[in-house]
C-alpha positions in Angstrom: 0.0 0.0 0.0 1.4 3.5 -1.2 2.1 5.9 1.9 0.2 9.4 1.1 2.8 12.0 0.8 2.8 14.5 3.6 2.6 18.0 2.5 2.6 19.5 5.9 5.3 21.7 6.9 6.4 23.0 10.3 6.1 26.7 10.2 9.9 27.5 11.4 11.0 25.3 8.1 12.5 27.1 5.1 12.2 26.3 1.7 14.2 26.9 -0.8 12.4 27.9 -4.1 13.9 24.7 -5.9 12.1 22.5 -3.0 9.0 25.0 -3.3 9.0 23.6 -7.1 9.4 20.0 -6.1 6.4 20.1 -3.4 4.3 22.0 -5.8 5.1 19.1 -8.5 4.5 16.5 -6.2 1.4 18.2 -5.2 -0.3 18.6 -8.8 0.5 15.2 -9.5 -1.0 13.4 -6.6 -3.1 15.2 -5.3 -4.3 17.8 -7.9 -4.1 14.8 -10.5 -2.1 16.7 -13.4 -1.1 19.8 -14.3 -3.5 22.5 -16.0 -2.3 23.8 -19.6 0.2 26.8 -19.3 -2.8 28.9 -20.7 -5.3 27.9 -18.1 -2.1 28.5 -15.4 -1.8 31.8 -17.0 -5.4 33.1 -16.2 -5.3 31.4 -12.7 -2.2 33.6 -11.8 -3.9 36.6 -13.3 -6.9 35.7 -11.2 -4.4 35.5 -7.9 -3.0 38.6 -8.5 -6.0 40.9 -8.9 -7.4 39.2 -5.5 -3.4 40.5 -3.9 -4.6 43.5 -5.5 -7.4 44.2 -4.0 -6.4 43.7 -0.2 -3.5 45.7 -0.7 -5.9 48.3 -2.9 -8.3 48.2 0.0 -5.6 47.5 2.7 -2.9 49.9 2.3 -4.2 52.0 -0.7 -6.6 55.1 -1.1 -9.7 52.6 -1.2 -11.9 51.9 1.6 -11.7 48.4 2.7 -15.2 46.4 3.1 -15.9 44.7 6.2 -16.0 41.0 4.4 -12.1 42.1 3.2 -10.6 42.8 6.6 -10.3 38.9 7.5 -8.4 37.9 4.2 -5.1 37.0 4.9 -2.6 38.6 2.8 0.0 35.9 3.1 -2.1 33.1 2.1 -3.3 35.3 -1.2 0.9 35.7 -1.9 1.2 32.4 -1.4 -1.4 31.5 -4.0 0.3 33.7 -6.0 3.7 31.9 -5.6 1.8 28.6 -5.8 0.8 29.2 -9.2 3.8 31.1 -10.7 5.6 28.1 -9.2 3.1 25.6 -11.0 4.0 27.0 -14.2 8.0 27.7 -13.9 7.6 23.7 -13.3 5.4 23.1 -16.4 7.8 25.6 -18.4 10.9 23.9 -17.3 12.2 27.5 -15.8 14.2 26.8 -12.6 13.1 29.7 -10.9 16.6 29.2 -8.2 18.5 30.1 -11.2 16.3 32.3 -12.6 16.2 34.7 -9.7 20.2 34.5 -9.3 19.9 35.7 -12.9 17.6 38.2 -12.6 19.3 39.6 -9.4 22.8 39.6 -11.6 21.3 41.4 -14.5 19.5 44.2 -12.4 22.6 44.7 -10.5 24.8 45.6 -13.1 22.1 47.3 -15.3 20.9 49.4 -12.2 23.9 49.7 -10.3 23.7 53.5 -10.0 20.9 54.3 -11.4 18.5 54.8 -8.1 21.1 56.3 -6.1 21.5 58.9 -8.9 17.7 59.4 -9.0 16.7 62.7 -7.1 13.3 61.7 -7.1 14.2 58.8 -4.5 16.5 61.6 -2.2 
């Protein structure tokens, strides 16, 4: 008989974002069954964003917040977020470990100056 694979994690745990896209996998293909298409992804990560946009529209922003809002949590919505941006890196094949390092490298040497030289940020 196959064990269930325990997705639990013990809230002082770290992840890396390379194990963040092996649970995820292991996840979908359990659990969830299989992947969606990177199309369908792509609208479910839209969707996740625009409901992080509206607590932190409503939350932090010139809009009034409605009473229903004020229990979201906005960590769980970011982690939806993550959850599906990780869902399709995996479907993609983009390591997003490497992809970050990358991105990191290439804003560093692109923007090296360029805020500290911006007088609107003084």
């Amino acid at each position: 008989m196959n064990t269930p694979l325990d997705f639990s994690t013990s809230s002082a745990e770290d992840l890396t974002l390379r194990e963040a896209q092996e649970r995820v996998h292991a996840w979908i293909t359990t659990v969830g069954v299989r992947y969606f298409n990177e199309l369908t992804n792509l609208a479910i990560l839209t969707e996740e964003v625009g409901e992080l946009a509206r607590i932190v529209a409503r939350r932090y922003g010139e809009q009034s917040e409605k009473p229903a809002d004020a229990a979201l949590d906005l960590g769980d919505e970011m982690a939806d977020v993550l959850w599906v941006l990780l869902a399709l890196a995996n479907q993609c094949g983009v390591d997003l470990t490497d992809a970050l390092a990358n991105n990191l490298e290439k804003k560093t040497t692109r923007d090296r100056d360029r805020h500290r030289n911006n007088p609107k940020l003084a």
